[in-house]
VODOTI-458955 format. One record per residue (C-alpha): x, y, z; residue in one letter; chain. Coordinates in Angstrom, 2 decimals. Layout:
xx | yy | zz | residuo | cadena
X | Y | Z | a | A
...
This chain:
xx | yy | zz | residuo | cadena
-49.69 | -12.29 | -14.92 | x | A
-51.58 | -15.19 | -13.40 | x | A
-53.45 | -13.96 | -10.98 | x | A
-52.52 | -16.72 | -8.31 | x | A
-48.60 | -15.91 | -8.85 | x | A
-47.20 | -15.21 | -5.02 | x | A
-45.77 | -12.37 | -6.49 | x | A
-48.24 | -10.50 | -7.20 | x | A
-49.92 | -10.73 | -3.84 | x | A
-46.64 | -9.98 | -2.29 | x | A
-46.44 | -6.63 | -4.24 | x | A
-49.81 | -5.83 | -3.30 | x | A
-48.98 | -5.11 | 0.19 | x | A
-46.67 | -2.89 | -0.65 | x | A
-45.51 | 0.38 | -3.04 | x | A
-42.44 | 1.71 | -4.50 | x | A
-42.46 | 5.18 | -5.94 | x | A
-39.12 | 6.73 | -8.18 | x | A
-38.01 | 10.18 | -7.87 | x | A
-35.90 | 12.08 | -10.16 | x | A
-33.69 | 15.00 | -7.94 | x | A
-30.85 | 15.95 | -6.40 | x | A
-32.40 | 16.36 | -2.95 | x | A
-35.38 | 16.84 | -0.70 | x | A
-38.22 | 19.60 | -0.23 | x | A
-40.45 | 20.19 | 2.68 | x | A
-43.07 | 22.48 | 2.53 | x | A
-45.82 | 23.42 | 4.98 | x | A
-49.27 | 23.43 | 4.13 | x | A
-52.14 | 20.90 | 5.01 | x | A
-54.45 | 19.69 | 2.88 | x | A
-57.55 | 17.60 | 3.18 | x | A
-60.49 | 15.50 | 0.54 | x | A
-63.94 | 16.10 | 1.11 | x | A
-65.57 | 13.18 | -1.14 | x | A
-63.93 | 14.60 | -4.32 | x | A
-63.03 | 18.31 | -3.64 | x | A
-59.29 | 18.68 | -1.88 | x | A
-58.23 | 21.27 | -0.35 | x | A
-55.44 | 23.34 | 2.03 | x | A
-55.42 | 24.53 | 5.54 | x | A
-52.99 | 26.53 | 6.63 | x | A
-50.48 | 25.00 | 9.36 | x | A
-51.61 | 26.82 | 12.18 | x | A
-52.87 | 23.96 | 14.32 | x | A
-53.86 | 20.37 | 14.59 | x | A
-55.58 | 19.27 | 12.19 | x | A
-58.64 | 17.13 | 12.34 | x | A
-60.80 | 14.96 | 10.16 | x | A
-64.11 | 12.84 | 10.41 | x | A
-65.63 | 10.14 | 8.01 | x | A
-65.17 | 11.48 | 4.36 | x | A
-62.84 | 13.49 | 5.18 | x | A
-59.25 | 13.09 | 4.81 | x | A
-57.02 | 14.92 | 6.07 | x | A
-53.07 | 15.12 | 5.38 | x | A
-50.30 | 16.23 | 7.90 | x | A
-46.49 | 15.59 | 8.15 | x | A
-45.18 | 12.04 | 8.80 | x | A
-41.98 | 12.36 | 9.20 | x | A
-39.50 | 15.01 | 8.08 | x | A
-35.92 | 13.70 | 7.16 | x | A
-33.15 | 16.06 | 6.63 | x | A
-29.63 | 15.19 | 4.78 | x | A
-26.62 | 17.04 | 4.22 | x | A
-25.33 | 14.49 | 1.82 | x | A
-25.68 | 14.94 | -1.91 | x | A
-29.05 | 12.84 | -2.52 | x | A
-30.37 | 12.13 | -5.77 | x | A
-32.55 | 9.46 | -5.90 | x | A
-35.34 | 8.45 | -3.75 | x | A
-37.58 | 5.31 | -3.34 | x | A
-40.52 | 4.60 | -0.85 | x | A
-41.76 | 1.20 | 0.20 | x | A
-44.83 | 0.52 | 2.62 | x | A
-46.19 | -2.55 | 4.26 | x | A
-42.76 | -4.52 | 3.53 | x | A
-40.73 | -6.36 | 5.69 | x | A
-38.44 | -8.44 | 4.01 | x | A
-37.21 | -6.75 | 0.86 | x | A
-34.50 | -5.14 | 2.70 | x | A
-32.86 | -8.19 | 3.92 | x | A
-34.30 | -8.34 | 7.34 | x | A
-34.14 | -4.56 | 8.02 | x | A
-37.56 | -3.98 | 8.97 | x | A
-38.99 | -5.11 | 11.96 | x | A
-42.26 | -4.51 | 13.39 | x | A
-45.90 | -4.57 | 11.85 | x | A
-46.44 | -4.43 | 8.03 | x | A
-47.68 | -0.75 | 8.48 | x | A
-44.20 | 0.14 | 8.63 | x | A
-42.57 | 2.59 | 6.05 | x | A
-39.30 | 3.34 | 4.03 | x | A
-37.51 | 5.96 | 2.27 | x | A
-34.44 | 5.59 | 0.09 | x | A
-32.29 | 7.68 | -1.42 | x | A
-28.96 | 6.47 | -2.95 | x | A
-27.55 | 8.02 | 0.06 | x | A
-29.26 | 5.08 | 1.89 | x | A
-32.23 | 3.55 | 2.93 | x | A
-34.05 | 5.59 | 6.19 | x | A
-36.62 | 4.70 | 8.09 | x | A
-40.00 | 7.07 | 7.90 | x | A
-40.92 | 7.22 | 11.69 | x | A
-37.32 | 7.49 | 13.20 | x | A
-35.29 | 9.05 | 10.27 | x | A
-32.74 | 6.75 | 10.94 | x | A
-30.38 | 5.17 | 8.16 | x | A
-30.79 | 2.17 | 7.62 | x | A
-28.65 | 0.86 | 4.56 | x | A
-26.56 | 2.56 | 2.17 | x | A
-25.64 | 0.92 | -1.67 | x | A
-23.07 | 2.47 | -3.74 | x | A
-22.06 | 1.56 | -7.03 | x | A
-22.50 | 3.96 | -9.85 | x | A
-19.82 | 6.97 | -10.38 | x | A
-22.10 | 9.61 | -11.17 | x | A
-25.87 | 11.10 | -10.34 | x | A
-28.41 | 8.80 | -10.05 | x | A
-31.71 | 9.91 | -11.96 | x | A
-34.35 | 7.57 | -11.01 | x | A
-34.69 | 3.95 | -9.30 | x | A
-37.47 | 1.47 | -9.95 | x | A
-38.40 | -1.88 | -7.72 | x | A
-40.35 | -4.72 | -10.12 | x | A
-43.93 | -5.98 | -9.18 | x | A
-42.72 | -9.14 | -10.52 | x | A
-39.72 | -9.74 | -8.99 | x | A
-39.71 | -7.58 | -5.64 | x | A
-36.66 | -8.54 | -4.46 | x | A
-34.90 | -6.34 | -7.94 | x | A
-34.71 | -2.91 | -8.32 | x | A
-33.12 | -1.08 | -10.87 | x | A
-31.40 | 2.22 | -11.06 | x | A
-30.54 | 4.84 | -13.72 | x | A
-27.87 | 7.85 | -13.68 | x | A
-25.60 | 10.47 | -15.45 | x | A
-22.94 | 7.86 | -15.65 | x | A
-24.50 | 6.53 | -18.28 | x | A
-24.80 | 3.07 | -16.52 | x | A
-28.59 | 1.01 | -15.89 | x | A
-28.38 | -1.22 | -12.98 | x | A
-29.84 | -4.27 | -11.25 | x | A
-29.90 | -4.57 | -7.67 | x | A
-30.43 | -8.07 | -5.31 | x | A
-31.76 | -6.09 | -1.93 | x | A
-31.95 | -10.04 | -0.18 | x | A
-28.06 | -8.98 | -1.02 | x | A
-27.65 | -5.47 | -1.34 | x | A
-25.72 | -5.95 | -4.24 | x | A
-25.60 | -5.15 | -7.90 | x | A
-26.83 | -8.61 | -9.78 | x | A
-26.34 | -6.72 | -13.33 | x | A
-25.88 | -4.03 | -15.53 | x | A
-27.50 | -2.78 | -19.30 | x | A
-25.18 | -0.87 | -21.32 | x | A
-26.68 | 0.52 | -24.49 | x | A
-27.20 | 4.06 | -24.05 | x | A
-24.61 | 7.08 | -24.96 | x | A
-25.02 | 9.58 | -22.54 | x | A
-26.57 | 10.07 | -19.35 | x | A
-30.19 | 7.92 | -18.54 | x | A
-32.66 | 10.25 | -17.03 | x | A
-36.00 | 8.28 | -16.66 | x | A
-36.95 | 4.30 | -16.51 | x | A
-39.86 | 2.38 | -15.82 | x | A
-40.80 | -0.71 | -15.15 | x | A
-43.76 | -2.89 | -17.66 | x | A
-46.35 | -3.78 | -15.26 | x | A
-46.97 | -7.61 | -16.48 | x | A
-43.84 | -7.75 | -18.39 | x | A
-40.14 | -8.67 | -17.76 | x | A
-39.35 | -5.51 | -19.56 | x | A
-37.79 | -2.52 | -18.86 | x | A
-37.31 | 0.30 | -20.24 | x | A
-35.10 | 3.65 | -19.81 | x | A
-34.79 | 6.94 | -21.63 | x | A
-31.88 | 9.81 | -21.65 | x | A
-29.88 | 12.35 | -23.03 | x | A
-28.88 | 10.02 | -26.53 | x | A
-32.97 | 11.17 | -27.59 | x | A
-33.46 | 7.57 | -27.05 | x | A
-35.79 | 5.06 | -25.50 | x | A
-34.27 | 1.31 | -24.68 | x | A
-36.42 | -1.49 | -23.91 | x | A
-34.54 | -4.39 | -22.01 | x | A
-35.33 | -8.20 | -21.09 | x | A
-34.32 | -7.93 | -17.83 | x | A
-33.84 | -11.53 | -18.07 | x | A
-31.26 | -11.58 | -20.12 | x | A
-29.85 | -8.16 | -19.46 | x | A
-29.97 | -8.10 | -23.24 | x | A
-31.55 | -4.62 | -25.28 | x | A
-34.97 | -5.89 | -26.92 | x | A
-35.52 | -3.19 | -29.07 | x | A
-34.86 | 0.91 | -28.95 | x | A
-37.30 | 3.87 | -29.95 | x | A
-35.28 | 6.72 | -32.02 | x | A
-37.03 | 9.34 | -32.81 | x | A
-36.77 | 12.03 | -30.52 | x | A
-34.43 | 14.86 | -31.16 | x | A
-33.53 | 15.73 | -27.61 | x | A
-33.39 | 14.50 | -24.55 | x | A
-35.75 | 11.19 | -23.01 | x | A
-36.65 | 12.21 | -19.36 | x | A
-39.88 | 10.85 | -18.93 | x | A
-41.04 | 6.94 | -19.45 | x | A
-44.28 | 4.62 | -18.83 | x | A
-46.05 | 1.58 | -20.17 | x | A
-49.55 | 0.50 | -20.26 | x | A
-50.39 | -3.13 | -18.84 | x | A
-53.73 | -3.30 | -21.15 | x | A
-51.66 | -2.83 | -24.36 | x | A
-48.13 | -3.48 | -25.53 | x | A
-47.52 | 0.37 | -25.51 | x | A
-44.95 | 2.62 | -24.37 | x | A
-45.24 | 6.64 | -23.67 | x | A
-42.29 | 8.85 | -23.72 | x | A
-41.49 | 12.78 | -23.14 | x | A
-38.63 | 14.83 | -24.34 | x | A
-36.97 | 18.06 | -24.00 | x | A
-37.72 | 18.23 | -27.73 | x | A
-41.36 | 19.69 | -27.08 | x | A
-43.05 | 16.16 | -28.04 | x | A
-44.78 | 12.97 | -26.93 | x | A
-44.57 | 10.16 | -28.33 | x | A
-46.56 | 6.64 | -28.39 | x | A
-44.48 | 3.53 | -29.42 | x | A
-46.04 | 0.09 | -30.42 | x | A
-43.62 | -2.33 | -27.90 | x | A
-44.10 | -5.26 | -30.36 | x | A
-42.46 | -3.94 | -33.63 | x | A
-40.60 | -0.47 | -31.98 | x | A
-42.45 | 1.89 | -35.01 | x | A
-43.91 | 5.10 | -33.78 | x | A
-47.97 | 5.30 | -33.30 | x | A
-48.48 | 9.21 | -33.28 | x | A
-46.21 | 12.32 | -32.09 | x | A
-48.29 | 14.74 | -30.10 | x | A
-47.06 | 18.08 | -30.77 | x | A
-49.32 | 20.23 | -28.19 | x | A
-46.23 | 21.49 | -25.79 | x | A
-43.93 | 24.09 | -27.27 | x | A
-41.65 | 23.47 | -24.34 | x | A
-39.57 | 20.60 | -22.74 | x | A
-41.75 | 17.83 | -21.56 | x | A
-40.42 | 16.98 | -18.10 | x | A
-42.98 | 14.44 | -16.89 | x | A
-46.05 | 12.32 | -17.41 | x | A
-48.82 | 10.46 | -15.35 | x | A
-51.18 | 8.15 | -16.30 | x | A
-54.32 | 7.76 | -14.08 | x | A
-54.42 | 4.52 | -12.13 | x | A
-58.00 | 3.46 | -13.45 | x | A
-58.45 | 5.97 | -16.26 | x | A
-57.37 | 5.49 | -19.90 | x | A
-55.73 | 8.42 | -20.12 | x | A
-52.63 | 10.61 | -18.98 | x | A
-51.38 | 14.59 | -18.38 | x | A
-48.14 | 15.52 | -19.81 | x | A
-46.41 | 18.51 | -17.84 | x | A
-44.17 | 21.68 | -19.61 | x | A
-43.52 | 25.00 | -18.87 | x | A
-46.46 | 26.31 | -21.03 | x | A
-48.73 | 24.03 | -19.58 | x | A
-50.54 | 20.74 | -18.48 | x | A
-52.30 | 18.96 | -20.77 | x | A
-54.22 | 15.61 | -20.77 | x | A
-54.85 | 13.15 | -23.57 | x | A
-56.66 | 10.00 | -23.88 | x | A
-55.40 | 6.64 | -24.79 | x | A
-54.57 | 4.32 | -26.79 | x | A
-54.94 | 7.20 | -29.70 | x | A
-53.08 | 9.96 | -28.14 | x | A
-56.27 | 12.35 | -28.59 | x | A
-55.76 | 15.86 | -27.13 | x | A
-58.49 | 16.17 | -24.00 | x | A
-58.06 | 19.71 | -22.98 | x | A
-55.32 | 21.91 | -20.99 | x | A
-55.63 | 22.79 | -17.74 | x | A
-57.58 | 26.03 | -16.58 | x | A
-54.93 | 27.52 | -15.06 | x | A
-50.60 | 27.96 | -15.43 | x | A
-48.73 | 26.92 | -13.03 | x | A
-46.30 | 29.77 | -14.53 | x | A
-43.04 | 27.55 | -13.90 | x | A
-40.74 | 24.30 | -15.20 | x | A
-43.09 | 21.46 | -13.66 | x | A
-40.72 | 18.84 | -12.45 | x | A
-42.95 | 16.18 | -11.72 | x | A
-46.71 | 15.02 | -11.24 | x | A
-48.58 | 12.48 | -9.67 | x | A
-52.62 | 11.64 | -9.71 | x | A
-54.09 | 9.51 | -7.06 | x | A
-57.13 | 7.04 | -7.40 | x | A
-59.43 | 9.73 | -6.94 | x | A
-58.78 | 12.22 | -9.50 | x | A
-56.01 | 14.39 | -7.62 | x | A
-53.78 | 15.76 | -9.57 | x | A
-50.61 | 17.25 | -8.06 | x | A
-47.60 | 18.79 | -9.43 | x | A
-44.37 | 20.54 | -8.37 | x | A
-42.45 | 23.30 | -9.61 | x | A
-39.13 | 24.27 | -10.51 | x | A
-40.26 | 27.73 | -8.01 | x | A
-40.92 | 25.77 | -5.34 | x | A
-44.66 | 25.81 | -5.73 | x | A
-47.37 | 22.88 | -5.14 | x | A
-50.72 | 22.75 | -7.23 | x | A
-53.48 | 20.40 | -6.84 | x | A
-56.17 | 19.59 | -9.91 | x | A
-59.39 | 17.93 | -10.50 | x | A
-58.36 | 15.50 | -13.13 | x | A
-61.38 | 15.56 | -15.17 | x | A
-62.20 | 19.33 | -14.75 | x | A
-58.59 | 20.15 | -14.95 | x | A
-59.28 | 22.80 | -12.40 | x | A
-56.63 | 24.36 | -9.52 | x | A
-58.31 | 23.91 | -6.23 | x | A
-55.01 | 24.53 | -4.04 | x | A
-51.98 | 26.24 | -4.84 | x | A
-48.98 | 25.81 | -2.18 | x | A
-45.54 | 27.90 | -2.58 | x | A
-42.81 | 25.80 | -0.46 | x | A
-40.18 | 27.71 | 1.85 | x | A
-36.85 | 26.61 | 1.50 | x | A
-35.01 | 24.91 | 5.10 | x | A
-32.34 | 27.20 | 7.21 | x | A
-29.63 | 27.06 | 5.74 | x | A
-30.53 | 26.50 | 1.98 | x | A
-30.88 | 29.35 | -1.01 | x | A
-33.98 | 30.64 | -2.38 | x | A
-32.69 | 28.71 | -5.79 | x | A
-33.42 | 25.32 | -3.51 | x | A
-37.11 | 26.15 | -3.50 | x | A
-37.78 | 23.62 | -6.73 | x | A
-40.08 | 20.39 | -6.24 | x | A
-38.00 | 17.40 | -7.94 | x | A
-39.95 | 14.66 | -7.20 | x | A
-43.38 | 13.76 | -5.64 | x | A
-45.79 | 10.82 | -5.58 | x | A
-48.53 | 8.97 | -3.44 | x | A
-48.46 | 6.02 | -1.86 | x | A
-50.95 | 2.74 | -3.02 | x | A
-53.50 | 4.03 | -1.74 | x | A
-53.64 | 7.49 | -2.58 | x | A
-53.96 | 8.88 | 1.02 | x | A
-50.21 | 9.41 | 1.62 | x | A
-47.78 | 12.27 | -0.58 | x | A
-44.06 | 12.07 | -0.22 | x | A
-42.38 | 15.46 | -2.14 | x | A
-38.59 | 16.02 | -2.57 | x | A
-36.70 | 18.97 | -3.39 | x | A
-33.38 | 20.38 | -3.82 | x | A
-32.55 | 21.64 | -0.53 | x | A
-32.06 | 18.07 | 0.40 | x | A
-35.15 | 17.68 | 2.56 | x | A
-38.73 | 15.30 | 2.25 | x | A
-42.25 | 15.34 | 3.44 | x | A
-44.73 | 12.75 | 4.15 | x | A
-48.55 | 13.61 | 4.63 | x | A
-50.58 | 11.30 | 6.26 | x | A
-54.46 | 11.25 | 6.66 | x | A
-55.20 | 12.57 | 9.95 | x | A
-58.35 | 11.43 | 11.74 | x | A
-59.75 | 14.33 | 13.61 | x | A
-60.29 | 17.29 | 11.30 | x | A
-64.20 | 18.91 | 11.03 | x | A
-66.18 | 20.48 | 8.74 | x | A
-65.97 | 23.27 | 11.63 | x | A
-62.03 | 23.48 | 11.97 | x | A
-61.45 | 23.65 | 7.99 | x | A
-64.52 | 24.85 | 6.18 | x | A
-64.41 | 24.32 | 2.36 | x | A
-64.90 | 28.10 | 0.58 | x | A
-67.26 | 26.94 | -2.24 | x | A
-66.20 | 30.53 | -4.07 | x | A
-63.07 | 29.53 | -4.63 | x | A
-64.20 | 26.30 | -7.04 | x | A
């Protein structure tokens, strides 16, 4: 992309992030970055931070008894949702296909409806910020105006429910995976399929694309990875490290390379070869829904049991491990972590779950060395 396109300076200032669920998770812990090192304190008071230091604590806690299932979060935005937003750019919002809620009231702001089924993931483009695009069980990939807050367009291709999609960072591609083992790519100029990745023997449910190289990444319930050339749709390797379902994958922001989460564990590999790195030095013991790994080196992931672990990327070391506590009202079984992800800037974590509930962290400027002491015996 040309680097003076309006567009891309418009998507700058702000971030969308996708979640695959069927509701929100809180859980209660803080936890706080001392140059590279993060760590948890335990929510017993305020906490406090100084220079190099960053400290997270609750934003906003938004609670739902509706049915949600997908969620969406945009910062420093102000038009995208036709006028909505009012205020300074600092503002922040949180969307689920219930509707669109605002982070420091909780108040809805907009609801869109239009599929028949669950939706699995949504997707705004850096190119185009004005379309986003959402996936679901009812088979159906869509394209939404939100200047309109309607649907502009629909892909159909697949044959059973779409799990995953993702967005090509300096492309007009897009590309979506589900339960057909398959992995569409899509012009979303056209609305037309450009090409599809068989291969898989199971379900599609996770998705990305590198902006260095026409290459696309995919996970499947099949055990595998695989690594796709996006110019002539053959296969470039099959990493066959997992012996269980491959729910999700992350690629670090700066770092050519990505972790790949299972059941049996998390491993990272390097790219554009696939290479196998090394596994992490602990299990997490649980179904890892999804992962996320901030600009410097955090790794965090969240399990189907509710709990919350955070890794040194290049170590591959636990430093923290969280277990959530379900909300009044909800069963232990609600306790899993569908969905998390930072902000832009790596300082902010949203996590959902599936007793319908989210979290926000935000640094917090007044925690000491004194008031959370790092326990060096512990690393």
């Amino acid at each position: 992309m040309n680097n003076e396109d309006p567009q891309e300076e418009y998507w700058n200032k702000h971030v969308i992030m996708g979640f695959l669920l069927s509701g929100f998770f809180l859980f209660g812990n803080f936890f706080y970055l001392s140059h590279m090192t993060w760590l948890f304190a335990p929510v017993t008071s305020q906490v406090i931070a100084k220079p190099n230091r960053v400290v997270f604590q609750v934003l906003s806690f938004l609670l739902t008894q509706r049915n949600l299932s997908t969620a969406a979060l945009w910062r420093e935005f102000l038009h995208v949702l036709n006028g909505m937003l009012h205020g300074r750019t600092t503002e922040s919002l949180v969307a689920t296909w219930d509707g669109i809620w605002e982070t420091h009231s909780g108040k809805l702001k907009l609801t869109l409806t239009g599929h028949i089924g669950q939706v699995r993931g949504l997707a705004v483009s850096s190119r185009h910020p004005h379309m986003m695009f959402s996936v679901g069980d009812d088979k159906l990939v869509k394209c939404w105006d939100l200047e309109r807050d309607k649907v502009v367009g629909s892909y159909h291709g697949h044959l059973s429910g779409v799990y995953c999609l993702a967005l090509h960072p300096t492309l007009d591609v897009l590309l979506t995976g589900g339960r057909d083992s398959v992995c569409r790519v899509w012009d979303i100029r056209t609305n037309m399929q450009y090409r599809a990745f068989s291969g898989h023997a199971d379900t599609v449910c996770s998705v990305f694309s590198r902006s260095t190289d026409p290459q696309v990444i995919t996970g499947s319930h099949d055990s595998t990875i695989k690594l796709w050339d996006l110019r002539s749709g053959n296969s470039m390797a099959t990493l066959t490290h997992h012996k269980k379902s491959v729910r999700a994958l992350a690629k670090h922001p700066t770092q050519e390379s990505f972790a790949s989460a299972s059941a049996d564990n998390i491993k990272k590999f390097s790219l554009p070869r696939g290479e196998f790195l090394h596994n992490t030095l602990s299990q997490q013991k649980t179904i890892v829904n999804a992962m996320a790994v901030n600009q410097e080196g955090v790794l965090a992931t969240g399990g189907d049991n509710g709990s919350l672990w955070f890794w040194d990327w290049k170590s591959g070391h636990s430093f923290q491990q969280s277990q959530t506590t379900v909300q009044p009202g909800s069963l232990d079984s609600e306790a899993g972590i569908y969905a998390l992800s930072y902000d832009i800037t790596g300082l902010r974590l949203v996590t959902c779950g599936a007793d319908k509930t989210i979290k926000m962290w935000k640094q917090d400027e007044s925690a000491t060395p004194e008031t959370h002491p790092v326990n060096i015996r512990r690393f």
